[in-house]
PAZA-154397 format. One record per residue (C-alpha): residue in one letter; z, x, y. Coordinates in steps of 0.001 Angstrom, whole numbers, plus 500000, padded with zeros to 6 digits. Each point is the difference from the previous one (the first is absolute). Last residue first. Example, Ala and Ser with C-alpha at 12.3 -4.5 7.8 and 13.67 -1.06 7.14 Angstrom:
2
s507140513670498940 a500660498630496560 
//
This chain:
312
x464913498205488242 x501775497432498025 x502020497769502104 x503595501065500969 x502792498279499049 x502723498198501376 x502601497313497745 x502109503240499121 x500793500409504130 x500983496246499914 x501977499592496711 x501498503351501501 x501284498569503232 x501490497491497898 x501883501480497472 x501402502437501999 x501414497449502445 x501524496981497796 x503095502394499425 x501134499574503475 x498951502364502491 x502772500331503335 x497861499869502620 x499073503491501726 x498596499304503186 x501957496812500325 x498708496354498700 x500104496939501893 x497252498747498011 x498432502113497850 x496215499898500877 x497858500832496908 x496483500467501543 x497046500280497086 x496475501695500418 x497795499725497267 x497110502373498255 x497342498114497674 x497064502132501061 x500315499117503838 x502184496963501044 x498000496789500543 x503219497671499100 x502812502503498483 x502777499861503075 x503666498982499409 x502664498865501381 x503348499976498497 x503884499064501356 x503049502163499089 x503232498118500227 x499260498299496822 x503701499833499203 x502710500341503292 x500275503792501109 x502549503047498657 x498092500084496670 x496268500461501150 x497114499710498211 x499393496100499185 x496546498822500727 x498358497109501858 x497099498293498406 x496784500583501324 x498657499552503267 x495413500703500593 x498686502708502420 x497112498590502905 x498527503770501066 x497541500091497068 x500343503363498530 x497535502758500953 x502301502630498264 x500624501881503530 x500172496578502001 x502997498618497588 x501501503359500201 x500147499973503692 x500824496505500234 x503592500975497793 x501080502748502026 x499137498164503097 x502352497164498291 x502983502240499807 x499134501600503207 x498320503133500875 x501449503451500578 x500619501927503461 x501100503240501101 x502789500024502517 x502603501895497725 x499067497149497519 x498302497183501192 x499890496214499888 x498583497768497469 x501707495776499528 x501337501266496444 x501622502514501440 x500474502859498295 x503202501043500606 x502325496912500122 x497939498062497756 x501315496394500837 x496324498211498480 x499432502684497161 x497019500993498782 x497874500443496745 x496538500671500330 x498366500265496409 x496493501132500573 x496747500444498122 x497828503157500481 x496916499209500919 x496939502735500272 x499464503293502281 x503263499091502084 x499285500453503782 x503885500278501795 x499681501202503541 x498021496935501024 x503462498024499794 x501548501339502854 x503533499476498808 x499356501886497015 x502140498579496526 x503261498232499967 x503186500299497877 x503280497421498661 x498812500132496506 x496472501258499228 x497848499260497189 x496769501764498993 x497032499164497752 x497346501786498197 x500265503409501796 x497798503402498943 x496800498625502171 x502194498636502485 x500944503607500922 x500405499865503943 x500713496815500872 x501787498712496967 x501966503524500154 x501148498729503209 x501035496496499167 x502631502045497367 x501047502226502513 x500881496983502140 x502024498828497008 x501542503418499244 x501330499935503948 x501174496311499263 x500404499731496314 x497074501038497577 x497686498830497208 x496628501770498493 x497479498701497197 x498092501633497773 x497911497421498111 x496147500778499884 x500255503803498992 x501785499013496962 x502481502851499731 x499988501977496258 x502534502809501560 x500028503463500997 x496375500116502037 x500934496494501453 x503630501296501027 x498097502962501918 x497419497448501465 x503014498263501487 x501432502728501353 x497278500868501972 x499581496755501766 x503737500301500529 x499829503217501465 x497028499431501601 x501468496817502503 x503641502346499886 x497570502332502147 x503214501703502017 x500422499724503710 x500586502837501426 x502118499228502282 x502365497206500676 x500038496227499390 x498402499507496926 x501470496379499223 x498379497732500938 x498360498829503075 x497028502559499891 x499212498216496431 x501204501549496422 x502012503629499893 x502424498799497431 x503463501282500689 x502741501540498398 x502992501724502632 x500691503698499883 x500566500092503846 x496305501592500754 x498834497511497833 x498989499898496260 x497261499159497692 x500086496895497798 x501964499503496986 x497948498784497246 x500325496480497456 x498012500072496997 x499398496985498023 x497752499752496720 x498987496333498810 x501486498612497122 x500933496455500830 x503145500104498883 x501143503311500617 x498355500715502593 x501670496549501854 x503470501606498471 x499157503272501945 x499128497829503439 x503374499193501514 x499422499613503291 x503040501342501411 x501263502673497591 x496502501515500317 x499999499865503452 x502728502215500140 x499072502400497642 x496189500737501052 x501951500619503597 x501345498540503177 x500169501208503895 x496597497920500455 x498893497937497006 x499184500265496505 x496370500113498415 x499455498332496838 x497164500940497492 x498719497405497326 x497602501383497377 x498298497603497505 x499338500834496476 x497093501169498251 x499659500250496396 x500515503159497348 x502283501823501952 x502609497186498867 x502723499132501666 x502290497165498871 x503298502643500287 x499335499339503867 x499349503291502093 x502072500358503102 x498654502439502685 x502431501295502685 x498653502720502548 x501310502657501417 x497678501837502867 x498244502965499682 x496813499440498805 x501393497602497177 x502888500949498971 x501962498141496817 x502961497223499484 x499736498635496977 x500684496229499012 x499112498602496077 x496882500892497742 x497593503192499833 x501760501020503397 x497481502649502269 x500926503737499981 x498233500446503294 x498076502735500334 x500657503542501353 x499790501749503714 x499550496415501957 x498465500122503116 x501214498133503357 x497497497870501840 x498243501597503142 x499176498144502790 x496431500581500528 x499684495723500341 x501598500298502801 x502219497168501115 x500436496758501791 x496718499216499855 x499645498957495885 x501707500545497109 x500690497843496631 x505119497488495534 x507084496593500704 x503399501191502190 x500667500383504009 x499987499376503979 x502388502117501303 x499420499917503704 x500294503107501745 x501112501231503446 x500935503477498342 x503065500957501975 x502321497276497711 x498421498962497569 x499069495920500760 x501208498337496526 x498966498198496858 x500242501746497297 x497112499338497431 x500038499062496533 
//
């Protein structure tokens, strides 16, 4: 999760946890080199290094090299780690059942030893040099392609805040290695023009109504804007060439500390290019990190599961 607070002396807004590169950085950057490979899990939870940085990879006991299985990676939030998020969302079991491999990284670090995702110019780079976490990721996913049987047409990225704008990112930059995304409590470019995905990438836009830190309404962080719940949500709609007129579903129940099907649903499938979707999940008078009840995992993941890519 992420720690909500202004740090003192650093005029920062920690907007964190939940997979893309554009202005805000160069794309010389360079991304940290790895001396040996990774000694990758065969089954269970290792943690290995992957061109420098830690990251988590659980491996269900179901897998087998011989077919393909999804690959879900979750990015955590601002201030947080691979850890953290981990204990929030919840995921592993999800692997487990549905047998699809998960890794969780840690992002690079700040000048104060803080994890961050370097995602949009809002969030949450906020010093120089700003690292290429939009390769990074894009190159981590190939890596866990080349060790694993990964169905090209289902990887699938989720993040919280900071990891959820990083997750909107990488469907702007590397929409050709991203099925579907979901993002809880995050936001993508404010000027929308800065994000030009080479195909649709479905989206999962989950936000809260009394998010203290992202505001659901947009605003800016250290004077930097970022769009809107429903911006967020248009922009995707115009990107996969969806009809703009979305369609109510049932309500949903994710969060324990808020009256049952707190969550409402609209979705966006009519006219939507090469089957992709668009889906809003607003939480009603949610906070930026709602407590998740146990109906969360379960459903994020019957949506990014539902996603596929179509044959190339």
């Amino acid at each position: 999760m992420a720690r909500n607070w202004w740090q003192a002396g650093r005029t920062v807004t920690a907007a964190a946890v939940v997979t893309v590169m554009l202005a805000c950085c160069s794309g010389n950057d360079p991304v940290p080199s790895s001396s040996s490979p990774p000694a990758w899990p065969a089954s269970g939870t290792r943690t290995v290094e992957v061109a420098g940085r830690p990251v988590t990879v659980h491996v269900p006991a179901s897998y087998d090299s011989s077919r393909s299985v999804p690959l879900v990676v979750a990015l955590h939030g601002y201030t947080s780690d691979a850890k953290e998020l981990e204990s929030y969302l919840r995921l592993t079991p999800e692997s487990d059942r549905r047998g699809f491999v998960y890794a969780y990284p840690d992002g690079s670090t700040d000048d104060q030893g803080e994890h961050l995702w370097n995602a949009t110019d809002a969030c949450c780079a906020f010093a120089e040099p700003k690292p290429d976490d939009s390769r990074y990721l894009s190159e981590l996913i190939s890596t866990i392609r080349d060790a694993y049987r990964i169905d090209r047409a289902r990887v699938y990225l989720i993040g919280h805040s900071n990891g959820g704008f990083m997750t909107f990112r990488m469907a702007c930059d590397h929409a050709d290695q991203v099925t579907a995304i979901a993002s809880l409590n995050g936001a993508g470019w404010n000027d929308a023009s800065r994000c030009q995905p080479a195909e649709p990438v479905s989206v999962l836009a989950i936000h809260s109504t009394a998010d203290e830190t992202v505001a659901f309404d947009g605003g800016d962080i250290n004077g930097i804007g970022y769009p809107s719940a429903a911006t967020t949500v248009a922009q995707w709609v115009s990107y996969n060439g969806c009809a703009t007129a979305g369609r109510d579903a049932e309500g949903l129940d994710l969060v324990t500390d808020l009256p049952a099907t707190e969550t409402s649903v609209r979705f966006y499938r009519q006219g939507c290019a090469a089957g992709s979707t668009v889906q809003a999940w607003t939480i009603n008078d949610g906070s930026h990190v709602p407590e998740l009840g146990p109906g969360f995992a379960p459903a994020v993941t019957d949506f990014l599961l539902s996603q596929a890519k179509r044959a190339r």
